[in-house]
Every structure is written in structure tokens, then in C-alpha cells.
DSSP file (Angstrom, degrees, kcal/mol; ACC not computed):
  #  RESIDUE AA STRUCTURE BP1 BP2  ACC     N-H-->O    O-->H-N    N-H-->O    O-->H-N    TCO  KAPPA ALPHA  PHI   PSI    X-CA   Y-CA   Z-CA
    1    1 A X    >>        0   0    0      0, 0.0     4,-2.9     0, 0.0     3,-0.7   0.000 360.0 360.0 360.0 -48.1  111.6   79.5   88.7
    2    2 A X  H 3>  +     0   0    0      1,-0.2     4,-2.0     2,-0.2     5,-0.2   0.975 360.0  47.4 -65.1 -35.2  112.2   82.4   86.1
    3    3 A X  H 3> S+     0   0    0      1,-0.3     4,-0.6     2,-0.2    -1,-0.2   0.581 102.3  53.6 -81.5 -25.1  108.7   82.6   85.6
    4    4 A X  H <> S+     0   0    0     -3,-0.7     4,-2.7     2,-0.2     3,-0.5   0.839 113.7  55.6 -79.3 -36.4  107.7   82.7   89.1
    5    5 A X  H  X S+     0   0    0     -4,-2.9     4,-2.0     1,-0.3     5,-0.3   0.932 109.4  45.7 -20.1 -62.6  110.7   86.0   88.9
    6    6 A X  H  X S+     0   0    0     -4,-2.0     4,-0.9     1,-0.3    -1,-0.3   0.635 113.6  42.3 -92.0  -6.7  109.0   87.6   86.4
    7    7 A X  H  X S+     0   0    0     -4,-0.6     4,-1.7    -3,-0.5    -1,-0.3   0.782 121.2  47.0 -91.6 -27.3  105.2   87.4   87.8
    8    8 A X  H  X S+     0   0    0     -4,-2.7     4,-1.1     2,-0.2    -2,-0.2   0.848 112.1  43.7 -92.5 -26.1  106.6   88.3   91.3
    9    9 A X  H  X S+     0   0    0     -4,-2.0     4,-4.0    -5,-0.2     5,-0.3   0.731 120.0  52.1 -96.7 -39.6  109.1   91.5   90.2
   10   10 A X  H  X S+     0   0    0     -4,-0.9     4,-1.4    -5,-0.3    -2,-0.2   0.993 111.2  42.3 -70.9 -42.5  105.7   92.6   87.8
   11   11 A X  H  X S+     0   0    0     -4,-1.7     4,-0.9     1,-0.2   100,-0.2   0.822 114.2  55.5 -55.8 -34.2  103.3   92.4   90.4
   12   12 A X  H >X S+     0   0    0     -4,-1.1     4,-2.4     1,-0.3     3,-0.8   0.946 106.5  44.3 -64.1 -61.6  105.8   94.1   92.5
   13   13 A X  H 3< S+     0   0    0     -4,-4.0    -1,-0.3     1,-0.2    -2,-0.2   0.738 106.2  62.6 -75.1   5.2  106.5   97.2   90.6
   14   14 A X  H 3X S+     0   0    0     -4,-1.4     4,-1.6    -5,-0.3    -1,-0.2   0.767 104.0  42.0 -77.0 -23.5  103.2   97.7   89.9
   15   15 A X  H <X S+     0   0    0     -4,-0.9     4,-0.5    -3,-0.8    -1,-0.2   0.583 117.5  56.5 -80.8 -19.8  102.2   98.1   93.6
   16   16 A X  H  <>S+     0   0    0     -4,-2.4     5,-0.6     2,-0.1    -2,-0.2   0.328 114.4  39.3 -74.8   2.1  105.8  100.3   93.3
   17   17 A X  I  4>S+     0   0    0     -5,-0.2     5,-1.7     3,-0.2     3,-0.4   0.746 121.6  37.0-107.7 -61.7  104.2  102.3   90.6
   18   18 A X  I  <>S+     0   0    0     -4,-1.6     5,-0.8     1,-0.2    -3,-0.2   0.988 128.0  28.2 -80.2 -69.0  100.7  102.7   91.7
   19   19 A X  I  <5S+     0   0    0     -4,-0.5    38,-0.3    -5,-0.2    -1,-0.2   0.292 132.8  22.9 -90.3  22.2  101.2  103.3   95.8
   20   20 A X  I  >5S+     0   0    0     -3,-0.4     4,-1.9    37,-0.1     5,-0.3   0.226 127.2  39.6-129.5 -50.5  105.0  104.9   96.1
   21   21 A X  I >><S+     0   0    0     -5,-0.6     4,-4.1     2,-0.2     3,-0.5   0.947 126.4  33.8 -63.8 -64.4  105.8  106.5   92.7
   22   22 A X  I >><S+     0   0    0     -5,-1.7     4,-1.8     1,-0.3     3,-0.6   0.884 119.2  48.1 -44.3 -87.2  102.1  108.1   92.0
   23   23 A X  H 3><S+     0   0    0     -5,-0.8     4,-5.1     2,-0.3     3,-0.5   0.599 112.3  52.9 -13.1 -66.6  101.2  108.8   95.4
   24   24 A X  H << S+     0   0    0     -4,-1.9    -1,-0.3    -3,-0.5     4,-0.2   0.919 120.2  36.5 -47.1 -58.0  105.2  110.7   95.8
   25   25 A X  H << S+     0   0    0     -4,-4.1    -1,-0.3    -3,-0.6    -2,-0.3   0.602 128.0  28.5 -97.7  -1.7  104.4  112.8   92.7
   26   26 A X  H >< S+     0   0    0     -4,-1.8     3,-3.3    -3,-0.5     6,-0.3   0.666  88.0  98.6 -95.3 -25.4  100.6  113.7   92.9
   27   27 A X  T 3< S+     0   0    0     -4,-5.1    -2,-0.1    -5,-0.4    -3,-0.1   0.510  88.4  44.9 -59.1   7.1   99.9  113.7   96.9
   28   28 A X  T 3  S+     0   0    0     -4,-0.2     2,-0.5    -3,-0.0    -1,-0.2   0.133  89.7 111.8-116.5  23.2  100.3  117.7   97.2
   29   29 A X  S X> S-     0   0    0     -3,-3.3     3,-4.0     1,-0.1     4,-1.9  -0.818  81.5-114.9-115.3 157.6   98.3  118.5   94.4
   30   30 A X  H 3> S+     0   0    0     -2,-0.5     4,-2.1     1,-0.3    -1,-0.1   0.657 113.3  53.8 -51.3 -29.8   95.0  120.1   94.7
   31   31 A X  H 3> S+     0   0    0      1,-0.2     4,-3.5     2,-0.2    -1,-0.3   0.867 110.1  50.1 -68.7 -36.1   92.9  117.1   93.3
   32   32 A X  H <> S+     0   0    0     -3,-4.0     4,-1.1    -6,-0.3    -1,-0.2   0.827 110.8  56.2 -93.5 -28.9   94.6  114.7   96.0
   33   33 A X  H  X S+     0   0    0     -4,-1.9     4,-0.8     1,-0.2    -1,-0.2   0.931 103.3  45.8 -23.5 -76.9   93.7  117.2   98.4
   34   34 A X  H  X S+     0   0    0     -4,-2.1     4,-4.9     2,-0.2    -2,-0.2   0.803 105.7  57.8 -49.9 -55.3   90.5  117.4   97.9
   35   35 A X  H  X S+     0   0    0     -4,-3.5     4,-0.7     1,-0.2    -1,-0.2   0.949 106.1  58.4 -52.9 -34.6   89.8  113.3   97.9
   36   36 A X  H >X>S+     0   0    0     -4,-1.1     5,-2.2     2,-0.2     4,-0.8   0.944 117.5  29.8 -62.5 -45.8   91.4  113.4  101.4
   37   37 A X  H ><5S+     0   0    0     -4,-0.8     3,-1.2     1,-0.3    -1,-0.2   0.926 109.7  63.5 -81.9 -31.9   88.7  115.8  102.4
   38   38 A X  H 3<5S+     0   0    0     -4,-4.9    -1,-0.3     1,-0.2    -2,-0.2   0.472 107.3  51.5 -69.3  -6.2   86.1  114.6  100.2
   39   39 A X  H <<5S-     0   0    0     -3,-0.7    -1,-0.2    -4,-0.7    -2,-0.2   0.446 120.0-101.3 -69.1 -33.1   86.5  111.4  102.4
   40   40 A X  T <<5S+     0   0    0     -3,-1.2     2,-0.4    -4,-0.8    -3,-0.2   0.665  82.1 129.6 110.7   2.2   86.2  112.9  106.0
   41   41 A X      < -     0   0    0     -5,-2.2    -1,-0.4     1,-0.2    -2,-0.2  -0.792  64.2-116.9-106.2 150.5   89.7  112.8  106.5
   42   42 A X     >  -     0   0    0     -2,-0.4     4,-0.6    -3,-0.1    -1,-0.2   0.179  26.3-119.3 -81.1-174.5   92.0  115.4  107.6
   43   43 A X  H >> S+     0   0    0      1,-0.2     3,-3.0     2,-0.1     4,-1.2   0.898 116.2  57.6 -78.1 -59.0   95.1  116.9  104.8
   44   44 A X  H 3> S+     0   0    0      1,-0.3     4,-1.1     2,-0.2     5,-0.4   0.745  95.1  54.7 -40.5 -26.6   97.7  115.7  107.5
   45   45 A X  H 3> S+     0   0    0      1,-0.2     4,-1.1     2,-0.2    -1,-0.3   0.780 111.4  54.2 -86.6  -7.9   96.5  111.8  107.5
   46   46 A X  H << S+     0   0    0     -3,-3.0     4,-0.5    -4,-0.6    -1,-0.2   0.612 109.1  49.3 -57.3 -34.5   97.2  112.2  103.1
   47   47 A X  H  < S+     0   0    0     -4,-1.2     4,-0.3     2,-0.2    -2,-0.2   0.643 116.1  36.7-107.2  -5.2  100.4  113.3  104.1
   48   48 A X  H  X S+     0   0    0     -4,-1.1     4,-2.5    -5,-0.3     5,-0.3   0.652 107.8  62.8 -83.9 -48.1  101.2  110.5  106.5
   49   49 A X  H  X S+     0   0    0     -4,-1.1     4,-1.8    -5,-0.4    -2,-0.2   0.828 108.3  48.3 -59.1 -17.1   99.4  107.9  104.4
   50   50 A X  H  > S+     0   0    0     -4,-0.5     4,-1.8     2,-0.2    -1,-0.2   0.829 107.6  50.5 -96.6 -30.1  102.2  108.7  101.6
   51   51 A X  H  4 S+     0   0    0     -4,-0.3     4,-0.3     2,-0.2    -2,-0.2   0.593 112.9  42.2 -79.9   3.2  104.9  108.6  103.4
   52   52 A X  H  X S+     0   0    0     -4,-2.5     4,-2.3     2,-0.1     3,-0.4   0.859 111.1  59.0-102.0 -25.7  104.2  105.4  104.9
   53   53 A X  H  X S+     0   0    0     -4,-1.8     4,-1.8    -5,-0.3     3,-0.4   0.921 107.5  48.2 -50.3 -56.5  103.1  104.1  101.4
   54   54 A X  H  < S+     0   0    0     -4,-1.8     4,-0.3     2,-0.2    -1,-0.2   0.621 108.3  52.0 -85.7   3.9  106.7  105.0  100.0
   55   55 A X  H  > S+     0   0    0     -3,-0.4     4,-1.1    -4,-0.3    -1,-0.2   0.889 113.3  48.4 -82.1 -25.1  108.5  103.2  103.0
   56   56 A X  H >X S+     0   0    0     -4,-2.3     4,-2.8    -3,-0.4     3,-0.5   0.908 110.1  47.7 -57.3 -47.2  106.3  100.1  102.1
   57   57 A X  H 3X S+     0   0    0     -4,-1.8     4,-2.1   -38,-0.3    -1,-0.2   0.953 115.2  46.8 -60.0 -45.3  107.0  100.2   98.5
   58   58 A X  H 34 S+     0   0    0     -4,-0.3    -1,-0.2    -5,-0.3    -2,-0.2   0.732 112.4  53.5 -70.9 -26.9  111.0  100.6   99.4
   59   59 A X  H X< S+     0   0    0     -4,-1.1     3,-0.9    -3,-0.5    -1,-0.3   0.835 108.2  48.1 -73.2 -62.0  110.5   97.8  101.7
   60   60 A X  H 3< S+     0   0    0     -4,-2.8    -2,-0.3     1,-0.2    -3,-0.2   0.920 116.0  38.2 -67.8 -34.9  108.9   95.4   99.1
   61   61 A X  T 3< S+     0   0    0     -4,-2.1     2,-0.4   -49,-0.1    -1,-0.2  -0.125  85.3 101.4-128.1  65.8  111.1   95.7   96.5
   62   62 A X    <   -     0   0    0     -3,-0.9     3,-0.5    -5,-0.1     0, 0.0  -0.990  65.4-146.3 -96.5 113.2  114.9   95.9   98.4
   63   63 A X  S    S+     0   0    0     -2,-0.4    -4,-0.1     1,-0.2    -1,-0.0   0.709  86.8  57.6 -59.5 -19.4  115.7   92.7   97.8
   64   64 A X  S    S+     0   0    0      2,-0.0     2,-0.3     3,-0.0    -1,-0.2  -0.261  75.3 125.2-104.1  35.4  117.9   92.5  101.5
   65   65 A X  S    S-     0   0    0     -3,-0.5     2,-0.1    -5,-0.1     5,-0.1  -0.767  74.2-103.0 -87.5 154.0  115.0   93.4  103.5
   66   66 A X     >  -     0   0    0     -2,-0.3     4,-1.0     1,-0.1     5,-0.2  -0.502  23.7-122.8 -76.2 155.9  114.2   91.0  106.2
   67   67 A X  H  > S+     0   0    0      2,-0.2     4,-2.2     1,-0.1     3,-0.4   0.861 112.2  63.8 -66.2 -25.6  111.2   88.8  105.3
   68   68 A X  H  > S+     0   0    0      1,-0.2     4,-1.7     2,-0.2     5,-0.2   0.977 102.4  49.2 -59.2 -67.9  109.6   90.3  108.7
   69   69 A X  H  > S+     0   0    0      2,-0.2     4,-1.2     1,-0.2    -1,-0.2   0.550 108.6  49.4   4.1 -57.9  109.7   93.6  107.3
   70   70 A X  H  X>S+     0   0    0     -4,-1.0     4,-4.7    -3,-0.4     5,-0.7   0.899  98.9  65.5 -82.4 -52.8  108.1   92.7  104.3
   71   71 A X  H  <5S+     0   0    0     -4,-2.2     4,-0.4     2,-0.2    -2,-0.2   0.841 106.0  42.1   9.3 -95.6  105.7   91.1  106.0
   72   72 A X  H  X5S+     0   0    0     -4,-1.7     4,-0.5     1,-0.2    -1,-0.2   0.897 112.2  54.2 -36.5 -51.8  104.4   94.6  107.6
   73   73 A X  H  X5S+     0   0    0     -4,-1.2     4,-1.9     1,-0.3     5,-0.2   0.927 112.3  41.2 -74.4 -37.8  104.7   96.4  104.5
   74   74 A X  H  X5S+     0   0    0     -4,-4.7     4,-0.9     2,-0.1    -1,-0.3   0.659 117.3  45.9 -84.5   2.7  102.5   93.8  102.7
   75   75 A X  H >><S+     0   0    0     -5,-0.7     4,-1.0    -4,-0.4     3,-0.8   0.669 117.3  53.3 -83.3 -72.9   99.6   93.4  106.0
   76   76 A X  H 3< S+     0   0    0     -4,-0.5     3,-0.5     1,-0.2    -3,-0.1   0.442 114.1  36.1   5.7 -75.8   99.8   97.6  105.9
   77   77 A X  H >X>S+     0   0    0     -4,-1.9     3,-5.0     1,-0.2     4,-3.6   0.989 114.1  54.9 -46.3 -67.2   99.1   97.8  102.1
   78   78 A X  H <<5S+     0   0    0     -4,-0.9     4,-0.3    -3,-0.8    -1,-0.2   0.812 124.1  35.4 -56.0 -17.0   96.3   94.5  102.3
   79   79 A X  T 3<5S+     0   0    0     -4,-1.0    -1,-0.3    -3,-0.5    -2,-0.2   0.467 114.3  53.8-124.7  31.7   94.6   97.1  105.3
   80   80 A X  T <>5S+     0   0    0     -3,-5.0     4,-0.9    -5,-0.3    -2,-0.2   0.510 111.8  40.4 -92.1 -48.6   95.4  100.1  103.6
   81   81 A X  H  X5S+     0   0    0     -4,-3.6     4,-1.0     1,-0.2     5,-0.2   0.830 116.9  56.8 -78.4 -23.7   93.5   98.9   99.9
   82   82 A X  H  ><S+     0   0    0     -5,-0.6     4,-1.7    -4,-0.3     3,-0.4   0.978 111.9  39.2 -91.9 -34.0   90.4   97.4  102.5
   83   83 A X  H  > S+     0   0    0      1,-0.2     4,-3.1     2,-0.2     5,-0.4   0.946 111.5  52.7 -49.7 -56.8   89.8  101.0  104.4
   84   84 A X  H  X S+     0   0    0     -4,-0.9     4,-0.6     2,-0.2    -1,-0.2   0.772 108.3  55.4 -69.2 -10.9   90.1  102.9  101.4
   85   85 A X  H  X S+     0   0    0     -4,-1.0     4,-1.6    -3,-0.4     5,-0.4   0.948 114.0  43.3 -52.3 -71.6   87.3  100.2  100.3
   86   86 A X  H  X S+     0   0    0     -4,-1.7     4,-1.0     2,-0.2    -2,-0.2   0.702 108.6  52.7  19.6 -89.1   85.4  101.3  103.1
   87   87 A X  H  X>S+     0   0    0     -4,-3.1     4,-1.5     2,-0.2     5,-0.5   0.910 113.8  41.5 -75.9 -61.1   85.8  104.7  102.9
   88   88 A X  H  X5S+     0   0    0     -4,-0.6     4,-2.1    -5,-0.4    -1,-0.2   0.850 115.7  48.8 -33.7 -52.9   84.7  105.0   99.4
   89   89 A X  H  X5S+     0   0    0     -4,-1.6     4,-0.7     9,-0.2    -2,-0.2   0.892 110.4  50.5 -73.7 -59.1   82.1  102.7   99.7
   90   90 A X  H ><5S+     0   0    0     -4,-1.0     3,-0.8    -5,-0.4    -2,-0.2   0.718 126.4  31.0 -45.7 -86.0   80.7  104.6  103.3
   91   91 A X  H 3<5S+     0   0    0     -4,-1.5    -1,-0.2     1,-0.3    -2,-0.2   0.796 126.1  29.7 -63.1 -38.7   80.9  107.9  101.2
   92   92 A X  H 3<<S-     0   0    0     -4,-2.1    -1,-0.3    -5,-0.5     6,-0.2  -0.246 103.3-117.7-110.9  55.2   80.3  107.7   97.6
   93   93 A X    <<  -     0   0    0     -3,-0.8     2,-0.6    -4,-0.7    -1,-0.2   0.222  57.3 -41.6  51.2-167.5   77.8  104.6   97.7
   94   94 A X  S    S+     0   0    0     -5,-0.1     2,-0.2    -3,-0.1    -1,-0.1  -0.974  79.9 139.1-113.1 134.3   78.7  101.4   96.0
   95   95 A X     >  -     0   0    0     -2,-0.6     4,-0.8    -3,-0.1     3,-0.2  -0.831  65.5-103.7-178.0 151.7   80.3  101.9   92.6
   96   96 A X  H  > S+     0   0    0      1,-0.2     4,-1.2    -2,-0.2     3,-0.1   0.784 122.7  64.0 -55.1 -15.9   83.3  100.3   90.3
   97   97 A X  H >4 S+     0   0    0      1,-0.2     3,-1.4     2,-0.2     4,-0.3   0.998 104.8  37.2 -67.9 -62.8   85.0  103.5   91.4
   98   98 A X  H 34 S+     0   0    0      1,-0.3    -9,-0.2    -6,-0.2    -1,-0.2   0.552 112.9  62.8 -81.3  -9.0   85.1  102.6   95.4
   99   99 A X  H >< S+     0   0    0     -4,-0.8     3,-7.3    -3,-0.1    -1,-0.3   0.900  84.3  85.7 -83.6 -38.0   85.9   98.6   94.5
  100  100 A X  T XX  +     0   0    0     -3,-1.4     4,-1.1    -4,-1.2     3,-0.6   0.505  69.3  62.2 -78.2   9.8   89.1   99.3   92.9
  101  101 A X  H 3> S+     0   0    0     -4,-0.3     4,-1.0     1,-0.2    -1,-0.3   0.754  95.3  65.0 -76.8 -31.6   91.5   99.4   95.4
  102  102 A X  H <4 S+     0   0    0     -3,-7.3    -1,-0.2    -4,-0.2    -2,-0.2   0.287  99.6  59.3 -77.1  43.3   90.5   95.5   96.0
  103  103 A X  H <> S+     0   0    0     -3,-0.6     4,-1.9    -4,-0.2    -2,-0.2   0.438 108.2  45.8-122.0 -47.7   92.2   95.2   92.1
  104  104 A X  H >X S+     0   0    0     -4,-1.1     3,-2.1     1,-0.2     4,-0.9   0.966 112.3  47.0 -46.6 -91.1   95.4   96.6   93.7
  105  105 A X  H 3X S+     0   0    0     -4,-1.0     4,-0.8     1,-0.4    -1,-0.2   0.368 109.0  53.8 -52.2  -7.9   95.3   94.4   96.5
  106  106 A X  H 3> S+     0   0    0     -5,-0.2     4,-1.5     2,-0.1    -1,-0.4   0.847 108.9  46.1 -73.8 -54.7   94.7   91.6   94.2
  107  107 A X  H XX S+     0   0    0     -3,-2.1     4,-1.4    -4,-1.9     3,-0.5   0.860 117.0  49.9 -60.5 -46.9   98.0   92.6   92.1
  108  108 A X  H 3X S+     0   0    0     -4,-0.9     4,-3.1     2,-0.3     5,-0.3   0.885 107.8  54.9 -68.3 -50.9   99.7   92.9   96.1
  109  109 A X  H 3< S+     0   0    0     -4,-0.8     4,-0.3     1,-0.2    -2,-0.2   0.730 113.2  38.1 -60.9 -17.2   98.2   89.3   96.7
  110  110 A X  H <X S+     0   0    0     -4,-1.5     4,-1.3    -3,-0.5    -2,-0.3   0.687 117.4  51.4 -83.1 -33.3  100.1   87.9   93.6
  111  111 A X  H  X S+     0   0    0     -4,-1.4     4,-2.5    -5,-0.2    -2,-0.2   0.995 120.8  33.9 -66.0 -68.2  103.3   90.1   94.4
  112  112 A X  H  X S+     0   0    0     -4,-3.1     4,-2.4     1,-0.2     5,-0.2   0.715 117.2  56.2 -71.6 -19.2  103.3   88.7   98.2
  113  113 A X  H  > S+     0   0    0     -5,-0.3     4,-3.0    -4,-0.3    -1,-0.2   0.994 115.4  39.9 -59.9 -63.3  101.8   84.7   97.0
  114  114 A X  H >X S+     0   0    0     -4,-1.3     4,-1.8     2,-0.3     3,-0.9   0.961 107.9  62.1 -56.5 -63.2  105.0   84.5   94.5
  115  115 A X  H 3X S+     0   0    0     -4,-2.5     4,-0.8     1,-0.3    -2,-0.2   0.961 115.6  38.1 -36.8 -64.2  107.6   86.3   97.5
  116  116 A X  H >< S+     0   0    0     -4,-2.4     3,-1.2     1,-0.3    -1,-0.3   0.930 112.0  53.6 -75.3 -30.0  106.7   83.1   99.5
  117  117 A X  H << S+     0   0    0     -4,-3.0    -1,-0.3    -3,-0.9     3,-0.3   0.967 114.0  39.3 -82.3 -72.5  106.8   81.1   96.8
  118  118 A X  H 3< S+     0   0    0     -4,-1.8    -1,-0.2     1,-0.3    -2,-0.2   0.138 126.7  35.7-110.8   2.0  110.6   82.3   95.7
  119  119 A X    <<  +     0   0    0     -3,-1.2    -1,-0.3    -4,-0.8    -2,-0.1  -0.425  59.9 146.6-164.0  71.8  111.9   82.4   99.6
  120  120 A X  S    S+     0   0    0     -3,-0.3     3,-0.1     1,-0.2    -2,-0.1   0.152  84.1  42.2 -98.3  18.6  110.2   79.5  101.4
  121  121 A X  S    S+     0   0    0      1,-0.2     2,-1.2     2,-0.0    -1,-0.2   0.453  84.5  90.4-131.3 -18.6  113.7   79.2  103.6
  122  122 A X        +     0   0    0    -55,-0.0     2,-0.4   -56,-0.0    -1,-0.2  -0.804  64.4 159.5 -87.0 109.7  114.4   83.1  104.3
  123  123 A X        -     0   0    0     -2,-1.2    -3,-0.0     1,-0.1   -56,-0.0  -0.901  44.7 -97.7-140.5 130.8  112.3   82.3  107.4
  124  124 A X     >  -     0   0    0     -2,-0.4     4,-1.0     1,-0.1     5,-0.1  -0.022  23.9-119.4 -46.9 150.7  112.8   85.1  110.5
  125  125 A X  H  > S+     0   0    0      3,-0.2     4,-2.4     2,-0.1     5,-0.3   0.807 113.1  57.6 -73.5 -32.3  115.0   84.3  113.0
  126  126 A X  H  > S+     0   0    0      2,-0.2     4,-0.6     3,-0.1    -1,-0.1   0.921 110.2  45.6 -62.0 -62.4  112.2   84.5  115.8
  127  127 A X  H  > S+     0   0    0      1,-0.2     4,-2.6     2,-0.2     5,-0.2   0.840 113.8  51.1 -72.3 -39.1  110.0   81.5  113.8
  128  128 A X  H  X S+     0   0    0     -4,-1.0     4,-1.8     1,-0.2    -2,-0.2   0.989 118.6  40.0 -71.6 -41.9  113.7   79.2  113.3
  129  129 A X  H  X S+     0   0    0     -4,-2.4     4,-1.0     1,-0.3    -2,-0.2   0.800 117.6  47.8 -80.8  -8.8  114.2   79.8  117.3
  130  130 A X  H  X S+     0   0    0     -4,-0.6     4,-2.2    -5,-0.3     3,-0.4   0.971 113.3  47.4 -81.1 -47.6  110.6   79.2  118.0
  131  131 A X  H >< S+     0   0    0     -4,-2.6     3,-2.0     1,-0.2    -2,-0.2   0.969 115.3  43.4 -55.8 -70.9  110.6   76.2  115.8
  132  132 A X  H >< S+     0   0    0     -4,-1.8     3,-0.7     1,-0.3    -1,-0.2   0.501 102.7  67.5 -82.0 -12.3  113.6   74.7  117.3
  133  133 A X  H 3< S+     0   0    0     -4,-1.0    -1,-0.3    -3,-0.4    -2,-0.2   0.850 104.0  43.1 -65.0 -60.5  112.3   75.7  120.7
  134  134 A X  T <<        0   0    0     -4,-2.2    -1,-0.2    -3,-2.0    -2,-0.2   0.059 360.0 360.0 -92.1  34.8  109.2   72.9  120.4
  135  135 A X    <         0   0    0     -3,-0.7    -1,-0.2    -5,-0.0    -2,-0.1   0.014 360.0 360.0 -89.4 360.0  111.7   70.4  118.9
């Protein structure tokens, strides 16, 4: 059990390092600018995509979040890291550069594996009434 702790609380801040902290403190600087455009994408969808990346982060690791919640915050991210796959790949050919968001989203599939693993009972209230429903 500690050990499943400590692989799920690293994995965690590391998707709390790399998509909320980074993101918070580079997204207005000219380089991060630029990737937005150098993608096809407009400045404003950079400046959305970070603020919904740090309610996801805030979301995954508040421990009193509902499990629904986290939920979102981890499908978001898993189709956040597979666009920006995508998008890389569609523009700048295929290169290690344009894989490495699926290296994140590996580190987010160990975060979210271990979260079920460590709360196989904090089950939604909608899935217990549903369950009890076809009882």
C-alpha cells in the first residue's frame, strides 16, 4: 500500500509539474506563443488550454475531489497529450520531438492506474445507485 502511495503521488506531481506549474509560468512568453501559432492554432486557444490544464492538475491532486471529477480531468489530459500528438505529427512530420507528449500520458496512465488501484470503493454516487438499481 505505501508503495502503491508513493508511485501514485510521483506520477501525479509530475503531470502537476509538467502540465499546471510549467504551462502557469511559461504560457505568455514569446516562445509559447509562437508554438501555438507555429501549430495552426490561434494565441487565445494557448490561453484556454492553460487554464483548463491548471484546473485539471488542481483537480488531480486535491485529495477530496470527487472520483467523477478526476475522472474528467484524467480523459481531458489522455485527449489533450493525443491531439498535441497529432498536431505535431500533422505539422512538423514524424520525429521524437512530436511523440513525446505520449511519454506524459504514459506518466498520467501510471498516475490514474495507481488512483484506482488506491480507491477501488470511492465509487460515484450515480454508479452505487445505478448498481443497486439492477439488483
Amino acid at each position: 500500500m505505501k508503495k502503491d502511495k508513493l508511485i501514485y503521488w510521483t506520477a501525479t506531481m509530475i503531470i502537476f509539474l509538467f502540465e499546471g506549474v510549467l504551462p502557469a509560468l511559461t504560457s505568455q512568453t514569446a516562445m509559447a506563443k509562437e508554438g501555438i501559432k507555429h501549430l495552426g492554432y490561434p494565441e487565445y486557444f494557448g490561453n484556454a488550454l492553460v487554464v483548463f490544464k491548471i484546473a485539471g492538475v488542481l483537480l488531480l491532486i486535491i485529495p477530496q475531489m470527487p472520483k467523477r471529477f478526476k475522472e474528467w480531468a484524467y480523459a481531458g489530459f489522455t485527449f489533450n497529450f493525443i491531439f498535441a500528438t497529432i498536431s505535431h505529427c500533422a505539422v512538423d512530420g514524424i520525429h521524437f520531438q512530436s511523440f513525446a507528449p505520449l511519454i506524459v500520458l504514459a506518466v498520467l496512465l501510471v498516475s490514474n492506474l495507481y488512483y484506482n488501484k488506491l480507491n477501488p470503493e470511492n465509487e460515484t454516487t450515480y454508479t452505487t445507485a445505478r448498481k443497486t438499481q439492477l439488483v
